[in-house]
Backbone as a chain_set.jsonl record, in Angstrom:
{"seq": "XXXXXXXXXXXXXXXXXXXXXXXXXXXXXXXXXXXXXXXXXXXXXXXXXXXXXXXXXXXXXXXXXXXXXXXXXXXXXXXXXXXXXXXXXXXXXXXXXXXXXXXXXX", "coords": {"N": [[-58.426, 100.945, -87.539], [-56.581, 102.718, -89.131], [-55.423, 104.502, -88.449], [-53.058, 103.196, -86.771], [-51.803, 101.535, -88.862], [-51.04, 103.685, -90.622], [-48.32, 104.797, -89.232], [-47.136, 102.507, -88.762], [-43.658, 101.042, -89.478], [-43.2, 103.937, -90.772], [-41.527, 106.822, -90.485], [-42.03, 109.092, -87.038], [-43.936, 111.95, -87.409], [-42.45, 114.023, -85.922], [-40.194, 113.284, -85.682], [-37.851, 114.184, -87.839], [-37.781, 116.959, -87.021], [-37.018, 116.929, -84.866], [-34.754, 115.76, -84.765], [-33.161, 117.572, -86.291], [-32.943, 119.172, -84.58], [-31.452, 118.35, -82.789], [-29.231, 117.96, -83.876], [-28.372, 120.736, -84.743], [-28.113, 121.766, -81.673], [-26.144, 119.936, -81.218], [-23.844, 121.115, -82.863], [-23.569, 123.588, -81.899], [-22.214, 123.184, -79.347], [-19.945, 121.678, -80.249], [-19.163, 123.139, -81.603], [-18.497, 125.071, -79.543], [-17.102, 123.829, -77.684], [-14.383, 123.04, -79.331], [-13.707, 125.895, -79.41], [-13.114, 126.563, -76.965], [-10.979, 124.765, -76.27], [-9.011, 125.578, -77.932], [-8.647, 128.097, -77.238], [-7.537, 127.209, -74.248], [-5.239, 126.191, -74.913], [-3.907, 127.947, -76.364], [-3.646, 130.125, -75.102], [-1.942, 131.388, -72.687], [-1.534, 131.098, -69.187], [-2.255, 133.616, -66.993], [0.529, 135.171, -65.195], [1.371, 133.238, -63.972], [4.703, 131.538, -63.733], [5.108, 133.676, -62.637], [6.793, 134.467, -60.772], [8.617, 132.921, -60.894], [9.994, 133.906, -62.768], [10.508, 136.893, -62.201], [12.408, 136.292, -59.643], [14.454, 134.705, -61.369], [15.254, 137.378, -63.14], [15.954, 139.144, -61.171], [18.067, 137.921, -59.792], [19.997, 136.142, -61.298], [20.85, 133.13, -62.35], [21.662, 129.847, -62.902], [20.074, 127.904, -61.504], [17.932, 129.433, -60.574], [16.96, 129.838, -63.392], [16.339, 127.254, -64.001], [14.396, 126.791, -62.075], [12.616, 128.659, -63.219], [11.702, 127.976, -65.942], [11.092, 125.109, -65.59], [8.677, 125.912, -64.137], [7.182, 127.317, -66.334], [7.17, 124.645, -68.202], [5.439, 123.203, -66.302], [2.976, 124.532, -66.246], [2.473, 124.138, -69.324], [1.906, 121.598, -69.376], [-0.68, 121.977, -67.44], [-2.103, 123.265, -68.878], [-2.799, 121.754, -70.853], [-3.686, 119.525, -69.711], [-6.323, 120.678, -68.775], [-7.358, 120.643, -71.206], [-7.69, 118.603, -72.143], [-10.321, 117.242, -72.015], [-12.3, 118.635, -73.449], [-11.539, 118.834, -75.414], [-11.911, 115.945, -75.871], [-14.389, 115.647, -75.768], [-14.73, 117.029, -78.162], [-13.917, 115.374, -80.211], [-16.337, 112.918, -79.627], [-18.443, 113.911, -80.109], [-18.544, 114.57, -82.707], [-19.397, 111.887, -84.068], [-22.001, 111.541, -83.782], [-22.84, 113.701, -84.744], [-21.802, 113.279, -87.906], [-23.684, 111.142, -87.737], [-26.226, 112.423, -88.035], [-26.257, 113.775, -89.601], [-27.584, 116.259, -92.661], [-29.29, 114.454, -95.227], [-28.463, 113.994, -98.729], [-30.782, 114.508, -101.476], [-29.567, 113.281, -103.786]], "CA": [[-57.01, 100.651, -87.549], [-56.125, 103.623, -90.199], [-53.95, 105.507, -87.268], [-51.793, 102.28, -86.574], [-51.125, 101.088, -90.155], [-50.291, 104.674, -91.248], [-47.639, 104.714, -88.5], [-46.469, 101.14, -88.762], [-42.892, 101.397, -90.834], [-43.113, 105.147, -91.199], [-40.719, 107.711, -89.46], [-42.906, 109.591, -86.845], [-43.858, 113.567, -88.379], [-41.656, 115.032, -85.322], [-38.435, 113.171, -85.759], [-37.152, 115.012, -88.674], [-37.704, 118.442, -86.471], [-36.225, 116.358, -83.349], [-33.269, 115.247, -85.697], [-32.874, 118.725, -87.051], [-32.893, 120.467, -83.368], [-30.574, 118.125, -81.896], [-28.186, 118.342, -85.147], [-28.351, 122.158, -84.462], [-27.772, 121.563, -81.013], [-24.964, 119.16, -81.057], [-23.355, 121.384, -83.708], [-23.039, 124.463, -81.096], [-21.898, 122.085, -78.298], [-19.398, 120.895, -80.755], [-18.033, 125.174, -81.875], [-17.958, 125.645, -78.238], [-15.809, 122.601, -77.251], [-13.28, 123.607, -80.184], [-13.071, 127.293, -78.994], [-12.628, 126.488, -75.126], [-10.021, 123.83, -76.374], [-8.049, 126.077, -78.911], [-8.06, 129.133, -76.519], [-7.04, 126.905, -73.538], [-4.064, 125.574, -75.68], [-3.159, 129.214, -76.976], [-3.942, 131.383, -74.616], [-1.033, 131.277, -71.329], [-2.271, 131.232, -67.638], [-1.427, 135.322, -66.952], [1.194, 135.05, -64.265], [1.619, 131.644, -63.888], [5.699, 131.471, -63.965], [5.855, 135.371, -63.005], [7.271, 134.523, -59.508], [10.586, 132.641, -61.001], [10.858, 135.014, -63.894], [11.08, 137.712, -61.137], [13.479, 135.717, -59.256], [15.699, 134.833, -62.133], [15.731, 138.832, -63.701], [16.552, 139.885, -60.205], [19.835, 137.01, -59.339], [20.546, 135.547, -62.386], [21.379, 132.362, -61.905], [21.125, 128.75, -63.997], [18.51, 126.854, -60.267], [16.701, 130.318, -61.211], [16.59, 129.737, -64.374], [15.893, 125.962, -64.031], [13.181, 126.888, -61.461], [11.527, 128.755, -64.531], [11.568, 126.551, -66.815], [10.397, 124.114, -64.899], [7.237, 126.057, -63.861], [7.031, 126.876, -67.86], [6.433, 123.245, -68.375], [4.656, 122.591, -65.645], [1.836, 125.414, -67.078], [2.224, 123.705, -70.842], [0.574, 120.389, -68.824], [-1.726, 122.175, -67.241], [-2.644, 123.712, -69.691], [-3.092, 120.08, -71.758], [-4.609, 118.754, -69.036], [-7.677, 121.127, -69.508], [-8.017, 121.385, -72.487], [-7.743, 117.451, -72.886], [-11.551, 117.128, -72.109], [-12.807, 119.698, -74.552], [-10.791, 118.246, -77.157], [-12.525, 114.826, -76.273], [-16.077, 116.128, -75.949], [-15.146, 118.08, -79.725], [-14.302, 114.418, -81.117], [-17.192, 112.205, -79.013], [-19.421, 115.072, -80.611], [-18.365, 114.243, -83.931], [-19.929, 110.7, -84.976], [-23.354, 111.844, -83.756], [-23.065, 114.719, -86.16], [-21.902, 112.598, -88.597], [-24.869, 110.556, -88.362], [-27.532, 113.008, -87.836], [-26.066, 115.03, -91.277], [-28.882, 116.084, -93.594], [-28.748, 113.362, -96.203], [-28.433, 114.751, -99.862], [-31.758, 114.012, -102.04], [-29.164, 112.926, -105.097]], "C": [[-56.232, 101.565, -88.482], [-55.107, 104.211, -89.151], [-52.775, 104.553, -87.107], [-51.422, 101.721, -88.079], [-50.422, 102.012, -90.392], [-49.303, 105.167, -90.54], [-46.764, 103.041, -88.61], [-45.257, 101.438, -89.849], [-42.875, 102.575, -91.115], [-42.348, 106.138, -90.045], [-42.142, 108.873, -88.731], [-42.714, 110.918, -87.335], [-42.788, 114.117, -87.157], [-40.477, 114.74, -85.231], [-37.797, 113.527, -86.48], [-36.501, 116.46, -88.162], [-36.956, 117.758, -85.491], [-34.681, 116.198, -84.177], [-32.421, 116.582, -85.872], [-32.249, 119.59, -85.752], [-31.606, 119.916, -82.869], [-29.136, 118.223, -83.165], [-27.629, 119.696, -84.907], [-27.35, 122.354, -82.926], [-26.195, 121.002, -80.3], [-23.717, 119.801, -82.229], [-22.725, 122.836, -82.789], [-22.408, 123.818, -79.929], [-20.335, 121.926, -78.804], [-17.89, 122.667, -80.681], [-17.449, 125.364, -80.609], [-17.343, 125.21, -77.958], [-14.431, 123.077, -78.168], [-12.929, 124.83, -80.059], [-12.422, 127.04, -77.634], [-11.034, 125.848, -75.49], [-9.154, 124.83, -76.603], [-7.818, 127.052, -77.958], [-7.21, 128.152, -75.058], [-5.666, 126.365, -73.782], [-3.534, 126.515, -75.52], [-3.017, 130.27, -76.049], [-3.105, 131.059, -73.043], [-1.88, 131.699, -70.109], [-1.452, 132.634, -67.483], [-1.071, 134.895, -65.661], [1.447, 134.167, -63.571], [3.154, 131.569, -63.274], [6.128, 133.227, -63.195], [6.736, 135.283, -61.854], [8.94, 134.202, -59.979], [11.02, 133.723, -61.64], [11.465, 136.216, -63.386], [12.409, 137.578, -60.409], [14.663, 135.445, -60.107], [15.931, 136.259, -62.812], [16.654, 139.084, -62.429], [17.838, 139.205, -59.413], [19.683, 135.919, -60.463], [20.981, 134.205, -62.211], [21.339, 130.629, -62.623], [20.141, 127.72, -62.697], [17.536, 127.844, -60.744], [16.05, 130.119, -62.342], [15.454, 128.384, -64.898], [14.575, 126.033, -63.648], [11.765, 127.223, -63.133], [10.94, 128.314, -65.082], [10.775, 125.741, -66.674], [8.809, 124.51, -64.76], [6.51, 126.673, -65.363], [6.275, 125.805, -68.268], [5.568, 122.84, -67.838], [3.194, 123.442, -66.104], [1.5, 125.372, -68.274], [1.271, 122.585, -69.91], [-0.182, 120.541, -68.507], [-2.716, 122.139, -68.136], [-3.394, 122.303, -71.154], [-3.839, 119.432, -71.343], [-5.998, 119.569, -68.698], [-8.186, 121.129, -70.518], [-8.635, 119.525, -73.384], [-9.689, 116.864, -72.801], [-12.746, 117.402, -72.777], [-12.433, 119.249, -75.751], [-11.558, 116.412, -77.72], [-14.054, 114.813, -76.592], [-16.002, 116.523, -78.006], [-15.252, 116.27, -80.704], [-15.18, 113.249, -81.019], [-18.234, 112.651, -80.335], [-19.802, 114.557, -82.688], [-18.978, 113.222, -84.762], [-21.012, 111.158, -84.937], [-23.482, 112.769, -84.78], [-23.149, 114.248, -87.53], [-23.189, 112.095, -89.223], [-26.06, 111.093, -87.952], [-27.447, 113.879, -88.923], [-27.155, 114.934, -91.447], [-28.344, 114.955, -94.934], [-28.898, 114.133, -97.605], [-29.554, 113.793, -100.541], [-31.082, 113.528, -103.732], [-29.289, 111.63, -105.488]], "O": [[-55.081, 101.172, -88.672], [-53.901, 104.223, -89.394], [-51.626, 104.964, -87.267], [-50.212, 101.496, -88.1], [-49.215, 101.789, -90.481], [-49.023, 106.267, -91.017], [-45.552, 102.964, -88.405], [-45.549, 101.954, -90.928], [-42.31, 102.583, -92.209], [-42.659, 106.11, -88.854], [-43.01, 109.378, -89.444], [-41.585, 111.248, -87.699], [-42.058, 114.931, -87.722], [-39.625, 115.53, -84.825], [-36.641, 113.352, -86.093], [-35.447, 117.005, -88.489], [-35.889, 118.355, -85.352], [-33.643, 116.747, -83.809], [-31.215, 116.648, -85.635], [-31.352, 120.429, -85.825], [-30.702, 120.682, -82.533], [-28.067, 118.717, -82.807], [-26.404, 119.804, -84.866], [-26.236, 122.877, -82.905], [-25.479, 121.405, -79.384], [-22.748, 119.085, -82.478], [-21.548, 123.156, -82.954], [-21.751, 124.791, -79.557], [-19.459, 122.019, -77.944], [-16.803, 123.018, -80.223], [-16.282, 125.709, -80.42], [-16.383, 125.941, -77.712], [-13.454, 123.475, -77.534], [-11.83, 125.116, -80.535], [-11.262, 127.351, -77.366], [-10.028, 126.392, -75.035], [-8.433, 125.15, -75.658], [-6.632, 127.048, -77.629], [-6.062, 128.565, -74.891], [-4.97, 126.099, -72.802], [-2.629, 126.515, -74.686], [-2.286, 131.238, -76.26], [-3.785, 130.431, -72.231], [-2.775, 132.544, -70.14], [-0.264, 132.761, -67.777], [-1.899, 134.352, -64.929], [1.79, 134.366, -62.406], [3.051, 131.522, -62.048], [7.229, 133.774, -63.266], [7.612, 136.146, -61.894], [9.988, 134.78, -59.691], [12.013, 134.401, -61.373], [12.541, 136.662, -63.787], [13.319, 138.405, -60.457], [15.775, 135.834, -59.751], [17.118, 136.335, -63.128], [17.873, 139.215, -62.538], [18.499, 139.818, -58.574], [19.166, 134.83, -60.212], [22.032, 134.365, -61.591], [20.125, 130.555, -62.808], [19.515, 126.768, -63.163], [16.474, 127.477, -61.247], [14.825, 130.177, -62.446], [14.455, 128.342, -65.616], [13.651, 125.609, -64.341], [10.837, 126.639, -63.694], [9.729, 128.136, -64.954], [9.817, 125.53, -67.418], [7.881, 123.78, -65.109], [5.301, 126.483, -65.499], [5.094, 125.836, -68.613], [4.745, 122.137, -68.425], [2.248, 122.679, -66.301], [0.601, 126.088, -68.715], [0.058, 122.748, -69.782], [-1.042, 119.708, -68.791], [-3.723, 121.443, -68.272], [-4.273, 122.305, -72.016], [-4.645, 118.759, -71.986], [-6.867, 118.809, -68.271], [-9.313, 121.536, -70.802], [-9.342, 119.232, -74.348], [-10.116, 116.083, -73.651], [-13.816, 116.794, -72.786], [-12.972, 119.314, -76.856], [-11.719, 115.855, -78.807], [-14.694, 114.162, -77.417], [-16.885, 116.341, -78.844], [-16.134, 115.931, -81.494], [-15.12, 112.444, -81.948], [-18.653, 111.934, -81.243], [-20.759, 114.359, -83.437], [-19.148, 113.424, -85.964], [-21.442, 111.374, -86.07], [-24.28, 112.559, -85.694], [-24.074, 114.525, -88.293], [-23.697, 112.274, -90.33], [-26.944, 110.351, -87.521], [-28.358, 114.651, -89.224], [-27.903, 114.107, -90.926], [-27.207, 114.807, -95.383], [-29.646, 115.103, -97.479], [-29.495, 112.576, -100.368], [-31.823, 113.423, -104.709], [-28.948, 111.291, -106.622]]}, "num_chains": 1, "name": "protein.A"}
């Protein structure tokens, strides 16, 4: 019975390395979610709007303008509404990290 006592109550030897990998793991998961997010925020759909902006340079007009605008905004939501998944994955991500930290030996 020496194999099951010395296991009974004791963390098994590979969950520290299992702890450690998925810590690692869930820590690049985490960078990547916060880059995708931040560039999908910052970074404008190229030519999104270019059709009104065309249209209003070339007849001036305040429906042209409106049109713009409009498709402006409508490419800020998009743009929110991608990015809103990435942004939830970055703070899901977060408790597990939390509680898989290395613990301090103080």
């Amino acid at each position: 019975m020496k194999g099951n006592s010395a296991s009974i109550g004791a963390e098994p030897h590979g969950s520290k390395i299992t702890n450690r990998t998925w810590y690692r793991v869930l820590w690049v998961v985490e960078i990547i979610a916060i880059v995708i997010a931040t560039f999908v925020v910052t970074v404008p759909i190229q030519d999104y709007a270019l059709r009104e902006f065309k249209a209003w340079v070339s007849h001036p007009s305040p429906e042209a303008f409106t049109a713009f605008r409009n498709k402006q905004q409508e490419e800020s939501r998009l743009r929110m509404t991608i990015a809103a998944p990435f942004v939830t994955l970055a703070i899901l991500l977060a408790l597990p990290l939390y509680r898989l930290r290395p613990k301090s030996k103080s």
